[in-house]
N, C-alpha and C positions, 0 to 999 in steps of 0.2 A: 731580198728579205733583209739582210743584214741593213741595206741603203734605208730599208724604210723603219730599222730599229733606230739608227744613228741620227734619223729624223725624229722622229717618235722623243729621244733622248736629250736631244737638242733644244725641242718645242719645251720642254718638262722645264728644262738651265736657263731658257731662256725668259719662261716665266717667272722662274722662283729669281731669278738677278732683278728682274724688275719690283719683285715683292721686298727684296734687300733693298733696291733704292729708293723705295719708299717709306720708309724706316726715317728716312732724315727729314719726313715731309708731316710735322706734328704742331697742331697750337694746344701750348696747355692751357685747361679748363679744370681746375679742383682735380679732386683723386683719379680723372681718365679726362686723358688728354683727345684732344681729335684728330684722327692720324686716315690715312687715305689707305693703309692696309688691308681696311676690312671692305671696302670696296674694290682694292686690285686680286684679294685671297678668291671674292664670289667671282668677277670680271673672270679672271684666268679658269674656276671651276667649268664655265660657261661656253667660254673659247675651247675647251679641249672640247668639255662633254662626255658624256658618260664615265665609264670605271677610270678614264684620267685625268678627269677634273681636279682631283685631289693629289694629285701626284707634285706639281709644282706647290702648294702650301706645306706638302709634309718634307718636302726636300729641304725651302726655307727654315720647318720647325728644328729639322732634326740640325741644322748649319748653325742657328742660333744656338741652340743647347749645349751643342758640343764651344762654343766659345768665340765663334764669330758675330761679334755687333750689328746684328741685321733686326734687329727686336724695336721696336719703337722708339726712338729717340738715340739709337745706338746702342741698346744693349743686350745684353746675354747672360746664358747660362740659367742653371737650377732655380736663382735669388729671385728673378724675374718671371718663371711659374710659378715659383710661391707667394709670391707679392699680391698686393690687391688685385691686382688686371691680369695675373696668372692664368684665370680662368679663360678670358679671351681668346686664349690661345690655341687650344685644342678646337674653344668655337670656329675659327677660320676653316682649320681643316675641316669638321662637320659642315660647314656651311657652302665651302667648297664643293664636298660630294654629293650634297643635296642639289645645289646650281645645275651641278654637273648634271645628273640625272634626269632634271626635270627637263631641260635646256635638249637633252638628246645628244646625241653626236652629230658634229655639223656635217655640212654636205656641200659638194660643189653646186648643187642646183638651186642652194640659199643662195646663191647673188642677186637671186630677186625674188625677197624672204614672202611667203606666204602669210594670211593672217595668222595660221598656228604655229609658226615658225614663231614669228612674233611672239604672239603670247606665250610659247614655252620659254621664249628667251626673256620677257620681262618676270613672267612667274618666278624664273630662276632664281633669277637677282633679285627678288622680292624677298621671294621663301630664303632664300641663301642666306640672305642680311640676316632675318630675324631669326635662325637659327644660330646663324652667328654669336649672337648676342644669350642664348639661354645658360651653356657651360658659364660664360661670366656675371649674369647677375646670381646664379648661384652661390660661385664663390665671394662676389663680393660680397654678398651678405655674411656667408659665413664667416670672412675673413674680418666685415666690421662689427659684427657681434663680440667675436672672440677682441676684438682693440677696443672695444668699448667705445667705437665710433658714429655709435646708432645717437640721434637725438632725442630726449626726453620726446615722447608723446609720440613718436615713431617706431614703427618695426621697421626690423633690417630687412624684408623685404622692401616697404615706403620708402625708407633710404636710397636704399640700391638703386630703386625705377629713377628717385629724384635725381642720383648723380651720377646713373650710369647709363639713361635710356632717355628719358624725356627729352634733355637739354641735347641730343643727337638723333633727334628723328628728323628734323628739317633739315641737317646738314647731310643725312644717308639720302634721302628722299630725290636732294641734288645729284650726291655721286651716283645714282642710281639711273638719274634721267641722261645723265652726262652716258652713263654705261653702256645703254640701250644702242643707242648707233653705234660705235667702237664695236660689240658687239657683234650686230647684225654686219656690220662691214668684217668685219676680219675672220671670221668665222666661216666661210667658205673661203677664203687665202686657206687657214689651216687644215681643212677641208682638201684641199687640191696638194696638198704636201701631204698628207699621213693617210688621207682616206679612197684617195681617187683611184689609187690600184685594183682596191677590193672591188670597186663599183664595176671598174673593167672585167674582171674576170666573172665576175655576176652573170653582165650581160654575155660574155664569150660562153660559159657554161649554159645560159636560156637560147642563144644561137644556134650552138652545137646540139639542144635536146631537141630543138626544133626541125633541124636537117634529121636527123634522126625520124 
């Protein structure tokens, strides 16, 4: 028990450090940069599955806030929720849980992923993205209302789609396709570390009802 928390805890570290080193992996484009986070927040939602899909995104959030530079380009803290692309943030974890959920909890017997295996895994990362993305066009609207950075003949919502959704759908579309194998390949590894006990004693408890 304790072996398969220490695993469980481990899987969680080891994702949210990869979601830190992704942080330094950003091209900037106007007021939102393009950065590969929001593609490793869903990834890892996906890899655990189910209730702890979300667990590695909220570990990153909460590492940032407290004052470690793991936030997009290197930074941290409060300044950077409240900033234009604040909103984003909380979208990861949301978008994380939802992956997670759809996605299921892997299995060792995905090493040779089914059609619905599949498709709970692309839906994942599908639905995950675009949830991703709603806490942030929210606030950026409201943040470029309130700066007076909406353009004549535009609403801050037209804004928002123009510089925080449009110009990054073909580039998520890639992380997305890039996703799907990684995905399907490591998702039973994680599977055979955290889950494979429970499945044993499944079958030992349907053995024993059956001697019975």
């Amino acid at each position: 028990m304790k072996n398969k928390v220490l695993l469980t805890v481990s899987f969680i570290a080891l994702f949210a450090a990869i979601l830190c080193i992704g942080c330094f992996l950003r091209i900037p484009l106007g007021p939102v940069p393009i950065v590969i986070q929001n593609a490793l927040a869903v990834l890892t939602g996906v890899l655990l599955g189910s209730y702890l899909g979300g667990a590695p995104s909220a570990l990153w959030l909460v590492v940032g806030l407290i004052g470690f530079p793991v936030y997009s380009g290197g930074t941290s803290g409060v300044g950077v929720w409240a900033g234009p692309t604040g909103g984003f943030l909380p979208g990861y974890l949301l978008g994380a849980i939802i992956a997670g959920f759809i996605a299921g909890r892997p299995s060792v017997e995905q090493k040779r992923p089914g059609v619905v295996t599949v498709i709970r895994v692309v839906l994942g990362l599908l639905v995950g993205m675009i949830i991703l993305y709603i806490p942030g066009v929210f606030h950026f609207a409201r943040w470029a209302q309130a700066a007076g950075k909406v353009p004549e003949g535009l609403s801050a919502v037209q804004y928002t789609m123009k510089a925080c959704v449009i110009p990054f759908i073909p580039g998520d579309l890639i992380k997305i396709a890039v996703c799907i194998p990684v995905a399907l390949v490591v998702r039973p590894v994680v599977a055979q570390y955290l889950y494979s006990g429970k499945k044993k004693k499944i079958e030992e408890k349907q053995n024993s009802s059956e001697e019975d």
